[in-house]
N, C-alpha and C positions, 0 to 999 in steps of 0.2 A: 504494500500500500504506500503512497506518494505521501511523504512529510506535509506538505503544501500542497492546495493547485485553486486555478482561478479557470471557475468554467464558464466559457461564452455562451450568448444563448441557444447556441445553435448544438451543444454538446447535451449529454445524457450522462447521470452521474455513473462513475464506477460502482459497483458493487461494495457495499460496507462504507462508499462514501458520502457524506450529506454535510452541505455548506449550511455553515453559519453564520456567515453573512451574506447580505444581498446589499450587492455595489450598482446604483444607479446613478450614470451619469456619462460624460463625454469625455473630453480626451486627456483630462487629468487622470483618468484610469485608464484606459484607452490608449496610449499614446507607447508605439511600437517601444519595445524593450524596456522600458525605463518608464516608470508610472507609480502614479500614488500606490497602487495595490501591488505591484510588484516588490517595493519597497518594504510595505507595510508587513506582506506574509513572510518578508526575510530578516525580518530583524527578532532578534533577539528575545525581547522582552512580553511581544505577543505572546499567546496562550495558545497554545499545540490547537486546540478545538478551534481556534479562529482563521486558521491559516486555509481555510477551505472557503473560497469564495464563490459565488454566482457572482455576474457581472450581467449587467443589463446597457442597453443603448447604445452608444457608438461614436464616433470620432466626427464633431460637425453636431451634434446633436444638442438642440435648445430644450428649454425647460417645459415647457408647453408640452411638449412632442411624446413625452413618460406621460402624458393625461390624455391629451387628447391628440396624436397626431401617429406617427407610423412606430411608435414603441410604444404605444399603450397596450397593446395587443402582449408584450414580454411582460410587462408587469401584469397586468389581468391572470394570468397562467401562473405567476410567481405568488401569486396572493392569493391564487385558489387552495380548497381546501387540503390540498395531496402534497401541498409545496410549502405554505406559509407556515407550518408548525416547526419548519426545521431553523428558523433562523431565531438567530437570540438580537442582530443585530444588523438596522438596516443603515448604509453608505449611503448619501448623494453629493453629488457635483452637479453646478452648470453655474452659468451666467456668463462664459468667456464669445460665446456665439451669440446669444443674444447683444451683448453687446455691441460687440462687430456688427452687427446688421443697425445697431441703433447710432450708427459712425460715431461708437463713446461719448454720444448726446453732444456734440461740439455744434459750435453755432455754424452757421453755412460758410463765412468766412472768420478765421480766426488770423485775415492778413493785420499784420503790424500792430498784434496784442502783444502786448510782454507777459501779462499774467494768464497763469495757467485759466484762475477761477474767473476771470472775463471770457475767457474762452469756451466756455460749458453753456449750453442753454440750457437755463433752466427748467424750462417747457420739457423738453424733449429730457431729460434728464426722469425730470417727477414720471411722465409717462412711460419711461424703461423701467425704476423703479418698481411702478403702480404695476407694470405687466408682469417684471418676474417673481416681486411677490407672490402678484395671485395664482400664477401658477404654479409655483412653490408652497404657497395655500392650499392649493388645489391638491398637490400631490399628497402631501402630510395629512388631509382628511379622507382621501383616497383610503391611505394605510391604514386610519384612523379605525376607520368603516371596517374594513377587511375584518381587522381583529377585534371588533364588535364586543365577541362572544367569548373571548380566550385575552391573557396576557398579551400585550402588543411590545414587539421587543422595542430595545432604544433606538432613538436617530439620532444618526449626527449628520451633522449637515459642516461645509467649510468653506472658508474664504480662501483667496488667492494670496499669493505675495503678491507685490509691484513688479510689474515685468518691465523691460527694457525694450522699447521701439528703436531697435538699430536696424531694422529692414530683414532681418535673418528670417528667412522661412525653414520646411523642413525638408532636409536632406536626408537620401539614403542615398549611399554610393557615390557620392557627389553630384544625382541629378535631385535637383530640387521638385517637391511630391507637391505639397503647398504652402501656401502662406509668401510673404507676411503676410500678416491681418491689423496693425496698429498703425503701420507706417502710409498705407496706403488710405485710410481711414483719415490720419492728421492729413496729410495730401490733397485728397479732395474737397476737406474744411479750408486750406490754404494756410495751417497751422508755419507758424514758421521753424526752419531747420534745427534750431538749437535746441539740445540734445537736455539739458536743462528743464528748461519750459516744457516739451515733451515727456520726459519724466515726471513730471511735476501733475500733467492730466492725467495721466495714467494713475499716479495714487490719488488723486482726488478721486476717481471712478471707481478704484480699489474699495477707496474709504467708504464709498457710497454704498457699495453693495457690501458689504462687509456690516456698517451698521442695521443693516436691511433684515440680512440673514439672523444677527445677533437678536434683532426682537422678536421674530419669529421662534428663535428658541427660546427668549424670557416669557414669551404668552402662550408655548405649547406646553403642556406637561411631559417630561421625559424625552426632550428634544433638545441638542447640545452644541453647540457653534465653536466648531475646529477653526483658533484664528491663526495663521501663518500668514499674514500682512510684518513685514521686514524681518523673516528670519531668516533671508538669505544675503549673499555679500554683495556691496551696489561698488567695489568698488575693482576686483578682477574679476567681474561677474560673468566674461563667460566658462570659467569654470561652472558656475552654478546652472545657468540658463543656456540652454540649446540649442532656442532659439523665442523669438518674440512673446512667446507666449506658454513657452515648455519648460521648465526646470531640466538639467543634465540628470543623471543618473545620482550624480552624488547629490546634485540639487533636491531631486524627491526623496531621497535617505537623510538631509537636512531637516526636511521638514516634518519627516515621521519622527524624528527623532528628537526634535526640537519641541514642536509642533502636536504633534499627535497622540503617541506614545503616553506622553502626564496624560489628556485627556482621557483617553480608553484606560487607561490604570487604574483612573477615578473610579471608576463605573465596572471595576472587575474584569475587562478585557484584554489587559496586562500587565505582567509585574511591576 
């Protein structure tokens, strides 16, 4: 029998094996070799029963899309009654797509702003907010419902660090798969070049969704907000970051470990 393993949804469990957690989310799990869940069933300090994941959704995939959109249909089957008894604990991820689709709420031109927070529309901000909330509402009453009638295991839900708009997208083998996604996004705002300033929007957008996620845990019962906003280095970062929007390998092992690890310890999911 495998120490570990993270099954896709397209896999059937081995015999005598049954995850205990259920990972829903995009490409912070997701993300070829090197991902939050990879990290997280390798370290150390995890609890042998936890290191068996289901994984739901997919690389690209917003938050909406787990409720109502072409991965609802994985979670529906994951929360039926043949599946949902086996987890003690459910993952999610999103907000990095969404936001890229909402051009990180920046005003139409951010020609010859210096400050990042003139640069934000606030319009268009509250309406990204407003949307991933409720669908992240949406999702957490989804599971709510499911477990009705039984213990519902714990959520945690998590934020992002600050990522770095250098233009890097994602490479294998030196052809480039996709992305960027941040740099192209300041580009068509007219945001200007300095790397600075650009930094600077990204953690406000960080902070946005970050305080977002956090009330959502203080007014769920049994709902817990993983925060890794600056626990990586901004200053040889790409050791840490990949690319625009990825943490490296040792980057997602930073942040489990930094990061994650004290939380799930809290809650009995590891030493």
């Amino acid at each position: 029998m495998n120490s570990s393993r993270i099954y896709l949804p397209t896999d059937s469990w081995a015999p005598g094996e049954f995850p205990a957690m259920l990972a829903i989310g995009d490409s912070w799990f997701w993300y070829p070799r090197n991902n939050v869940l990879e990290a997280l069933v390798r370290h150390p300090r995890l609890k042998d029963p936890y290191r068996f994941i289901q994984m739901l959704g997919y690389n690209g995939a917003k938050l909406e899309q787990y409720v109502f959109g072409r991965y609802a249909k994985q979670l529906e089957k994951h929360l039926s009654p043949g599946f949902r008894t086996t987890y003690s604990a459910i993952l999610i991820s999103g907000a990095g797509n969404d936001a890229v689709d909402y051009k990180l709420a920046l005003k139409r031109s951010c020609a010859s702003t210096a400050s990042a927070a003139d640069c934000i529309d606030e319009e268009a901000m509250s309406a990204f907010i407003g949307k991933l909330g409720a669908a992240m509402g949406a999702l957490l009453q989804q599971i709510t419902l499911a477990y009705a009638d039984s213990h519902r295991p714990d959520i945690f839900l998590h934020t992002y660090d600050y990522p770095i708009p250098d233009g890097r997208g994602f490479k294998l083998a030196d052809l480039k798969v996709t992305g960027p996604w941040l740099s192209p996004a300041m580009k068509a705002r007219h945001v200007e070049d300095a790397m600075p300033l650009r930094r600077e929007i990204c953690r406000l957008l960080i902070d946005r969704i970050s305080t977002m996620y956090e009330g959502l845990a203080l007014n769920n019962e049994r709902v817990y907000c993983i925060k890794s906003a600056g626990c990586l280095k901004s200053d040889d970062y790409k050791k840490d970051w990949d690319n625009e929007l990825h943490p490296s390998s040792q980057g997602f092992a930073e942040v489990i470990d930094k990061c994650w690890i004290p939380v799930l310890a809290t809650h009995g999911y590891a030493r």
